[in-house]
C-alpha positions as CSV (number, residue, x, y, z in Angstrom):
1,X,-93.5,76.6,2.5
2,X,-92.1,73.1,2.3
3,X,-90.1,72.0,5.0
4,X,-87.1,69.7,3.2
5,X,-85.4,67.1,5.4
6,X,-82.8,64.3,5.1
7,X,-85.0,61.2,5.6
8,X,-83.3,58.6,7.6
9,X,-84.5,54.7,5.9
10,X,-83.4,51.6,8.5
11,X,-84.4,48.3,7.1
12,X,-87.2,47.0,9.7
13,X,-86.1,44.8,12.5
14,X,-88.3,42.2,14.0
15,X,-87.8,41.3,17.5
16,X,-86.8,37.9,19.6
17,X,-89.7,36.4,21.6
18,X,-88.7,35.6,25.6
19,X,-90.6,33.2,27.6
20,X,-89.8,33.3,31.6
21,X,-89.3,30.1,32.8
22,X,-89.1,28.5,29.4
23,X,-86.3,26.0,28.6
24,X,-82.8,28.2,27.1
25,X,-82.0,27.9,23.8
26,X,-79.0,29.1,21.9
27,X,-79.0,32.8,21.3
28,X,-79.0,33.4,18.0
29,X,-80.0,37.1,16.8
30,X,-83.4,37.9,14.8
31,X,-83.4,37.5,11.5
32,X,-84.3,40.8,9.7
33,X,-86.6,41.0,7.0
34,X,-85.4,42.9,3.5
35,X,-86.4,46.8,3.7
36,X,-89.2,47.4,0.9
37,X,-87.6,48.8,-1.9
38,X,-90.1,51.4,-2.4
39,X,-87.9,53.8,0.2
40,X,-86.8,56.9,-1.5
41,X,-83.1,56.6,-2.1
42,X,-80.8,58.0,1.2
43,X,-80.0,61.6,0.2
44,X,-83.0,62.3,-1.2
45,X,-85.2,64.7,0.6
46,X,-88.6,64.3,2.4
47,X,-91.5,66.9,2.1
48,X,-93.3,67.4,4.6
49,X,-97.6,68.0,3.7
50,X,-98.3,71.5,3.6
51,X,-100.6,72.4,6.8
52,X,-104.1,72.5,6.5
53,X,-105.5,76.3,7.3
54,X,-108.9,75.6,8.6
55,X,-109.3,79.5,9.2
56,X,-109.1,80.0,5.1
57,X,-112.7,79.2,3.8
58,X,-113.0,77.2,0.7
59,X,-108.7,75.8,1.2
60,X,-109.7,72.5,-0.1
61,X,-112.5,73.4,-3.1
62,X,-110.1,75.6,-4.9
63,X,-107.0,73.6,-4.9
64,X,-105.8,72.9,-8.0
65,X,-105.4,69.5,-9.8
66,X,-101.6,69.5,-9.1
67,X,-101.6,69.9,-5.2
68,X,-104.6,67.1,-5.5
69,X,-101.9,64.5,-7.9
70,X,-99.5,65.5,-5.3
71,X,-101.8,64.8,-2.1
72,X,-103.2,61.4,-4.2
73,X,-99.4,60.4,-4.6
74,X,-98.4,60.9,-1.5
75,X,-101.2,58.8,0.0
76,X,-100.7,56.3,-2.5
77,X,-96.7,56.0,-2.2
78,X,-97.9,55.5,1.9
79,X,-100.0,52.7,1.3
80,X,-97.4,51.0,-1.2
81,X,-94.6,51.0,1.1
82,X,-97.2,49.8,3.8
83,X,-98.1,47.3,1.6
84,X,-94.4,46.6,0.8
85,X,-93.5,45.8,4.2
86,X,-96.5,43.7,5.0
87,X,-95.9,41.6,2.1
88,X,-91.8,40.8,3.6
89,X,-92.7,40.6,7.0
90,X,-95.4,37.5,5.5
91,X,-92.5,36.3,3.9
92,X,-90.1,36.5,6.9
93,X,-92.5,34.1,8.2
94,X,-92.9,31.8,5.7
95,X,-89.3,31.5,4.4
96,X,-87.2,31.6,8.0
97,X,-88.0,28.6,10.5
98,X,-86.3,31.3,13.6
99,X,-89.1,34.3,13.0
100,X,-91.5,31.1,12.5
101,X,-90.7,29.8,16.1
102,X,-90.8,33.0,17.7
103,X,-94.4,34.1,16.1
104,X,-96.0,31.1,17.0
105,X,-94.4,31.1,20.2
106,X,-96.1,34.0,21.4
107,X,-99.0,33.5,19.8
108,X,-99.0,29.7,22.3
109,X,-98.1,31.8,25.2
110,X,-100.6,34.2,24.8
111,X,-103.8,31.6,23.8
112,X,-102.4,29.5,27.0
113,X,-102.3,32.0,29.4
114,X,-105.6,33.6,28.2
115,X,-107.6,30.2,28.7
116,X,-105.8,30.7,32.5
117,X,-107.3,33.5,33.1
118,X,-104.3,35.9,31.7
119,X,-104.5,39.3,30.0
120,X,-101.5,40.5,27.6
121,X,-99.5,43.3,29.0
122,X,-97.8,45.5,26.1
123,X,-95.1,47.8,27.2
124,X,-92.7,50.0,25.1
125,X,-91.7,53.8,25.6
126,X,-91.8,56.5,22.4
127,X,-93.1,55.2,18.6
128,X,-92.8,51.8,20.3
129,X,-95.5,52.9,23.2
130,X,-97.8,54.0,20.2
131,X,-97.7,50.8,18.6
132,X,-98.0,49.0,21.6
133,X,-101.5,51.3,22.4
134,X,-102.1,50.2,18.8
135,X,-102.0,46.4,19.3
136,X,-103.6,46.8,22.6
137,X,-107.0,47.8,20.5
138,X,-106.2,45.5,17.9
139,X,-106.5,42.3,20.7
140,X,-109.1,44.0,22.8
141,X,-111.2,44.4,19.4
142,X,-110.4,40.7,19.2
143,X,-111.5,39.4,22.7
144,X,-108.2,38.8,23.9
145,X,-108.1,41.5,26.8
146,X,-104.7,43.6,26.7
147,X,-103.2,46.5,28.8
148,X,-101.1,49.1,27.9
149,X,-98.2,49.5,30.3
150,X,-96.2,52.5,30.3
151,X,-92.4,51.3,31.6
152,X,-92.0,54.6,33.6
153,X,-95.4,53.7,35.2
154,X,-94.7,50.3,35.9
155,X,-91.3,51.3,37.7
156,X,-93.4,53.7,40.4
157,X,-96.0,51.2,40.9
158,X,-97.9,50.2,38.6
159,X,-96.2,46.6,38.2
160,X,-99.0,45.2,41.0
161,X,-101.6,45.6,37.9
162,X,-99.5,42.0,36.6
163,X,-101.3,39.0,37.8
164,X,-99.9,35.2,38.2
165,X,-101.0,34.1,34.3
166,X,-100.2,37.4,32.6
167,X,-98.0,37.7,29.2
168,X,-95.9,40.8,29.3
169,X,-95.0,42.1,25.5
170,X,-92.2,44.7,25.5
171,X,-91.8,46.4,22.1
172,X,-88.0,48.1,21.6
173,X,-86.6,49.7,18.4
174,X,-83.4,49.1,19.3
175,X,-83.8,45.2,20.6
176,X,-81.8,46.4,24.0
């Protein structure tokens, strides 16, 4: 009942960090950190987890030990690539003076603009809006208060929720 698919691997892409107003530099294009080479190989093909029947009693007590190694190396292969990717975007930061810059500018735009009163607007439509929800509770859960901002939202109205010492974070896949 496995449903077999051609995976699609990108290598990860970080993303350039605009300040309004701020003096223009050169534009120069992110740098990109090195895809984790845990990725399965590009025509190999992706299993997806069987579904779980909550209607079948006892599904999970009598599995055997294979479909439990499977499910234990599945989880484990997720946190290892996890793990993988952390570990280059930490080097990204150490090794390239550009992603450098553009981390540490935000992170001054956002700490300035907070002690003025500012929240952090995150914006981004698709995977992108998840992870922008996902950083929203990650600085809320740090005291720094953040707002979600759905684009399509903002365009019918919702832009008058952005006040004078706001930072607005837009999150793209594509960089466009």
């Amino acid at each position: 009942m496995a449903d077999h698919r051609q995976c699609e691997h990108q290598p990860v892409q970080t993303s350039a960090v605009l300040v309004l107003n701020a003096t223009k530099r050169p534009l120069i294009p992110p740098p990109s950190p090195p895809t984790p080479s845990l990725l399965s190989p590009p025509d190999s093909a992706c299993e997806t987890p069987e579904a779980l029947d909550l209607n079948t009693p006892g599904n999970l007590i009598n599995k055997n030990e294979e479909v439990e190694r499977k499910w234990l190396s599945d989880g484990l292969h997720v946190l290892q690539t996890e793990a993988s990717a952390l570990n280059s975007l930490a080097t990204l930061y150490q090794t390239d003076p550009t992603a450098r810059r553009g981390f540490t500018t935000a992170v001054d735009t956002i700490t300035r603009h907070r002690r003025l009163g500012g929240r952090l607007i995150i914006a981004g439509v698709g995977k992108s809006g998840h992870i922008g929800k996902k950083l929203v509770a990650t600085f809320q859960s740090l005291a720094i208060p953040a707002v979600f901002l759905h684009p399509t939202e903002a365009l019918h109205g919702d832009l008058g929720l952005l006040g004078p010492h706001d930072v607005v974070m837009l999150i793209t896949f594509s960089g466009k």
